[in-house]
C-alpha positions in Angstrom: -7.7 75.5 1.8 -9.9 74.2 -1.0 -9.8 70.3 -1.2 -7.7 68.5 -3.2 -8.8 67.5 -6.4 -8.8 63.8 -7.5 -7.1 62.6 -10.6 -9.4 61.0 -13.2 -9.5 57.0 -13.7 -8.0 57.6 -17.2 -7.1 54.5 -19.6 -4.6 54.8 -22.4 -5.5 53.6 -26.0 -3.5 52.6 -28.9 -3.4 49.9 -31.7 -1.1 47.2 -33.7 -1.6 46.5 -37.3 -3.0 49.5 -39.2 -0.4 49.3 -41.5 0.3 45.4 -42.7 -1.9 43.9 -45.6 -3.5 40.8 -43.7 -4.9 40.1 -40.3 -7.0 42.0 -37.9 -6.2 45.5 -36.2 -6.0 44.9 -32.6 -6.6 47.9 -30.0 -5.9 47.6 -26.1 -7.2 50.0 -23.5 -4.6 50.2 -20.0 -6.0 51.8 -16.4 -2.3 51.7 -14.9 -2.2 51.8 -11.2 -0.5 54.7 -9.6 0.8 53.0 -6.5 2.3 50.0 -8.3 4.5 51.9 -11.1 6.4 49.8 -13.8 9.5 50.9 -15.3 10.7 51.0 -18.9 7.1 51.6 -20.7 7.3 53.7 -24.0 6.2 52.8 -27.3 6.1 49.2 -28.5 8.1 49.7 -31.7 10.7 51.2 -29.4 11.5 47.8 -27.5 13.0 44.3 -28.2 10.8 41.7 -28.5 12.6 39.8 -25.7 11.3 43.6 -23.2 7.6 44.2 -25.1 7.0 40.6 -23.6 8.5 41.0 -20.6 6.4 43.9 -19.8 3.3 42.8 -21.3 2.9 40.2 -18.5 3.7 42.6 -16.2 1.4 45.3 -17.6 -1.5 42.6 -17.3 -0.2 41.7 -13.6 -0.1 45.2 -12.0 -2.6 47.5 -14.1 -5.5 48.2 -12.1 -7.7 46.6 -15.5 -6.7 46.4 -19.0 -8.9 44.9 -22.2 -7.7 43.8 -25.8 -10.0 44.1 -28.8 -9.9 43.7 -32.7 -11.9 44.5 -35.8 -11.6 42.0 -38.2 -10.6 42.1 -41.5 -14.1 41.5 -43.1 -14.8 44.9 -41.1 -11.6 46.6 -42.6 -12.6 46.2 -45.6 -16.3 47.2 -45.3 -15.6 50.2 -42.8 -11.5 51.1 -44.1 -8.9 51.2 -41.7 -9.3 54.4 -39.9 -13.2 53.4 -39.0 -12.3 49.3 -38.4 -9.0 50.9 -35.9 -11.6 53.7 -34.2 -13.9 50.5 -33.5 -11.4 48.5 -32.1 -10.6 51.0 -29.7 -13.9 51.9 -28.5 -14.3 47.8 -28.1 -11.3 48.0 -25.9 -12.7 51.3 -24.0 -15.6 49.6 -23.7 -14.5 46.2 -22.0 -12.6 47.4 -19.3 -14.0 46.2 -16.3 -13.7 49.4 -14.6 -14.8 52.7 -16.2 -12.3 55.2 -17.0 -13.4 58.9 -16.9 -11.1 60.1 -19.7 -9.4 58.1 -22.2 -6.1 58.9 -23.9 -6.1 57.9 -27.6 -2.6 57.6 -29.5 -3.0 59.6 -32.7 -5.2 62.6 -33.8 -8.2 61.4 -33.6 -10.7 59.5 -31.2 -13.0 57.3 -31.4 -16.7 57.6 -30.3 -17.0 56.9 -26.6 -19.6 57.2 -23.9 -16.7 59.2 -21.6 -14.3 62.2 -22.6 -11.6 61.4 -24.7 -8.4 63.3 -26.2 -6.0 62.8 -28.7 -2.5 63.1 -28.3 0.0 62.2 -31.4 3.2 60.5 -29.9 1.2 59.4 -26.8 2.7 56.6 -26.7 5.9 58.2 -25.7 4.6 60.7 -23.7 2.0 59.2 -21.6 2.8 55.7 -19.8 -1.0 54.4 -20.3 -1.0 54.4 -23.7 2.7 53.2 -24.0 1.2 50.1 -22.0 -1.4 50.1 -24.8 0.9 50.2 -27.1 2.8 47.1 -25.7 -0.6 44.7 -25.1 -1.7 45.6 -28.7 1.5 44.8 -30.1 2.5 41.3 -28.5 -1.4 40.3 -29.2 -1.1 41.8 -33.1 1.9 39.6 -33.1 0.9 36.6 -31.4 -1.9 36.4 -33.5 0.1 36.6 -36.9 2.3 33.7 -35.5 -0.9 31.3 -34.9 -1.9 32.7 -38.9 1.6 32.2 -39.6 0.5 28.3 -39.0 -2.6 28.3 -41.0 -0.7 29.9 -44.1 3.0 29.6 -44.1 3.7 30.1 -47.4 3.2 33.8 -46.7 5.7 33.5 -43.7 3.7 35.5 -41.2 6.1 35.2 -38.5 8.9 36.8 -39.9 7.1 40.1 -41.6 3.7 40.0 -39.2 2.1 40.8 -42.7 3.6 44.1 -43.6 4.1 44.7 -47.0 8.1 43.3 -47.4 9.1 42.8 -51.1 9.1 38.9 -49.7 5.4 39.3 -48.7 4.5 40.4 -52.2 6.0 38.3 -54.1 4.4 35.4 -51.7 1.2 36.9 -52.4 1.8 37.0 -56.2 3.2 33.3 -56.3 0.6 32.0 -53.9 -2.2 34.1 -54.4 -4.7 36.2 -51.8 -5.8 33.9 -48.8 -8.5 34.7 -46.4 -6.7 36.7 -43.7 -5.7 39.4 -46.5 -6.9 42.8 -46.6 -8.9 42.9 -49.7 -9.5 47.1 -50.0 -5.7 46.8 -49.5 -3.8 48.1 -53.2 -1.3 45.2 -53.6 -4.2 42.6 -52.7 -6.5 44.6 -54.3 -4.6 44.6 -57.3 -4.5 40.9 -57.6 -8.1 40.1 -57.2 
């Protein structure tokens, strides 16, 4: 009989905050461990608040290593989005502590990495590793626009997470562009 063959060490990869007008984009990287499952991961924007929490500390307790990363928005702007979200996620690839052999990337494209990588669009519904991604990106994209939400409240952060709301807009119109905001963004772009 021919020997069993061993499953890759494969990491899932996803990001938070492609899509708001201020802050960072923030990409994790998950190596879940197969003998210590955990129940209920899908994608983040599937889940309460009050469960995305819930299992991020759990995620970070039983995952065999996990790593969070960000490019910043001075590189969002000088790279664009897609390149700024591709180098967070080969930051987060890159810190893991242990070395995956293949990483799963949510979306259609990956980014440049010293290991094999594949796509998958919905991964984070299909495959639990990057749903567990999904989740650690997610609660850190958040946390972060909470502690922003701090520096800059007239923007109110902490309600919109600096998405482009009508009450955003009109915050940025009435208050003007501050630091954290995406200049190569249209509606900040358009005030500068």
């Amino acid at each position: 009989m021919p020997e069993q063959q061993r499953p890759l060490l494969t990491c899932g990869v996803d990001e938070a905050g492609r899509g708001p007008i201020a802050g960072p984009v923030i990409a994790a990287a998950v190596i879940l461990d197969p003998n210590n499952p955990i129940v209920g991961i899908t994608d983040s924007k599937k889940l309460s608040e009050k469960k995305r929490d819930a299992l991020n500390l759990e995620i970070r307790e039983k995952a065999l290593c996990w790593a969070i990363a960000h490019s910043s928005v001075e590189e969002i702007d000088e790279l664009n989005i897609l390149h700024a979200t591709m180098l967070a996620m080969k930051r987060a690839v890159e810190a893991l502590h242990q070395r995956p052999e293949l990483a799963l990337i949510d979306g259609n494209r990956v980014p440049k990495l010293a290991i094999r990588a594949e796509a998958i669009v919905g991964g984070d519904l299909q495959e639990a590793c990057i749903g567990a991604a999904s989740i650690l990106a997610k609660v850190e994209r958040d946390r972060q626009m909470l502690e922003w939400h701090g520096l800059y409240p007239q923007y109110n952060f902490a309600k919109h997470k600096a998405y482009g709301t009508a009450e955003h807009l009109a915050a940025l119109k009435e208050h003007g562009v501050s630091p954290i905001h995406r200049k190569s963004f249209r509606p900040v772009r358009d005030l500068l």
